[in-house]
N, C-alpha and C positions, 0 to 999 in steps of 0.2 A: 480576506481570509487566506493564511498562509497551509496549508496540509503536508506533511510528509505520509508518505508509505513504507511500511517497513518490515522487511522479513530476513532472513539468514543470510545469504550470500547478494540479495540483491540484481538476481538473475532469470526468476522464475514469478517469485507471486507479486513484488511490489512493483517490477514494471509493470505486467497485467494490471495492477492497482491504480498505480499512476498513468497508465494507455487510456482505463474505461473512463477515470473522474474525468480526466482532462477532455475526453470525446463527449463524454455525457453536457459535461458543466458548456463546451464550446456548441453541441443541437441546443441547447436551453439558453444561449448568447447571454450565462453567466460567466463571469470572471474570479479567478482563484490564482494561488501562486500553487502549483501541485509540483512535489519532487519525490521520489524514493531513493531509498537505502540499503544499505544491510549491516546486519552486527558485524558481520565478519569481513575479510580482506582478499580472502580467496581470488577476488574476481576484479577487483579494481578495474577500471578502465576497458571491460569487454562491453560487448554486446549480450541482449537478454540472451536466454538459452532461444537454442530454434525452433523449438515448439512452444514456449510461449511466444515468439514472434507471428510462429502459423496461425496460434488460434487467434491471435489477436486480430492478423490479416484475415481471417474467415468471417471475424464481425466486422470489419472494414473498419478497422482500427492499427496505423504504423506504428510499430514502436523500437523502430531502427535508429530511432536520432538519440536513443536512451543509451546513457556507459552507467554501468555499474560505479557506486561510491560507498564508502564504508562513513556509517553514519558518526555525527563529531559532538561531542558536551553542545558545543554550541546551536546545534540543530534545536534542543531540548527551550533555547532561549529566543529563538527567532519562528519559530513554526507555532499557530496558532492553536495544532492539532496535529498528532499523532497515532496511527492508526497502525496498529502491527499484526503479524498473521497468528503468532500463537504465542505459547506460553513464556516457552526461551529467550523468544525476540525482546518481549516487555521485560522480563526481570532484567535481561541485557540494555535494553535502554534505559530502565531506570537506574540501574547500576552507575550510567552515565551522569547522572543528577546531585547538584553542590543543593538542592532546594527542593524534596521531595513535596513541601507541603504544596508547591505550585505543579512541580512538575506532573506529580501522579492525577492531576483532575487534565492535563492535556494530553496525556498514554493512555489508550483506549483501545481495544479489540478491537478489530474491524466488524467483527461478526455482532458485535453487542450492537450494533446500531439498526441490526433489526429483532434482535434478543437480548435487551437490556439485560446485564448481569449475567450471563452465560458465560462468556470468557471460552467460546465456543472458537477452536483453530481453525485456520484455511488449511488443509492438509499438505504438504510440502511434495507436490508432484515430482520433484526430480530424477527420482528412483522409480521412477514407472514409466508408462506407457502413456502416449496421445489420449488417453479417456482419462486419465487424471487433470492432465490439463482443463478436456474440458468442463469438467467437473470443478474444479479448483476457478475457470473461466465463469461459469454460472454462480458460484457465490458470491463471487466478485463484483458481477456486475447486480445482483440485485441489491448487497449495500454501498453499491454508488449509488443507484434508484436513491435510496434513501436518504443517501446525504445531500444529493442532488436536491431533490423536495424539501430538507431541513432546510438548504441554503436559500432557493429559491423562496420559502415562505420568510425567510428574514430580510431578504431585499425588500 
């Protein structure tokens, strides 16, 4: 199973995205190909923001070896599943798409996978304060919870 994470700049919610699956899936001694992105370009080749690095380090989870990438058509054709924070993120990924009839069943809310059909956002912390993050931190990881168990039941 391949997964991308994907939110706006690629700095804030899909490292968090890509920190929790990858820590989750590695306690559960599953294996996955997990990466994150963002629509935008702003940030190419940094590091996450420092507060999604903090919280992430408070659940003991590093996610310093992460740079920012700006997501590419072909991510659309090699990742099994895409998972985006809100609304903007998914129109801009599909935007990316030569073949919506395949691609739109692998773009998917991250929040729907515990509220099917919701199309419910990760709220985009960056303009606030450390209680966004960890706010934006706890959704996060209860739909890896889920993905985690979807994955593990198909092993």
């Amino acid at each position: 199973m391949k997964i991308l994470m994907v939110c706006l700049g690629n700095i804030c919610r899909s490292p968090l995205m890509e920190g929790v699956l990858k820590h989750k899936l590695t306690a559960m001694n599953l294996s996955a190909e997990v990466d994150s992105a963002g629509t935008g370009s702003w940030h190419i080749g940094k590091l996450p923001d420092l507060r999604s690095i903090h919280v992430a380090k408070q659940h003991g989870i590093d996610i310093t070896d992460q740079r920012a990438r700006q997501i590419e058509a072909s991510d659309l054709n090699h990742y099994d599943k895409i998972y985006v924070a809100d609304r903007e993120v998914y129109d801009s990924v599909l935007e990316l798409s030569k073949d919506l009839s395949i691609h739109r069943k692998k773009v998917d809310f991250l929040m729907n996978v515990i509220e099917p059909d919701s199309d419910r956002p990760v709220p985009d912390p960056y303009f606030g304060g450390p209680d966004g993050f960890e706010h934006v931190y706890d959704m996060i990881n209860e739909a890896c919870e889920h993905i985690v168990a979807a994955l593990k039941k198909a092993n």
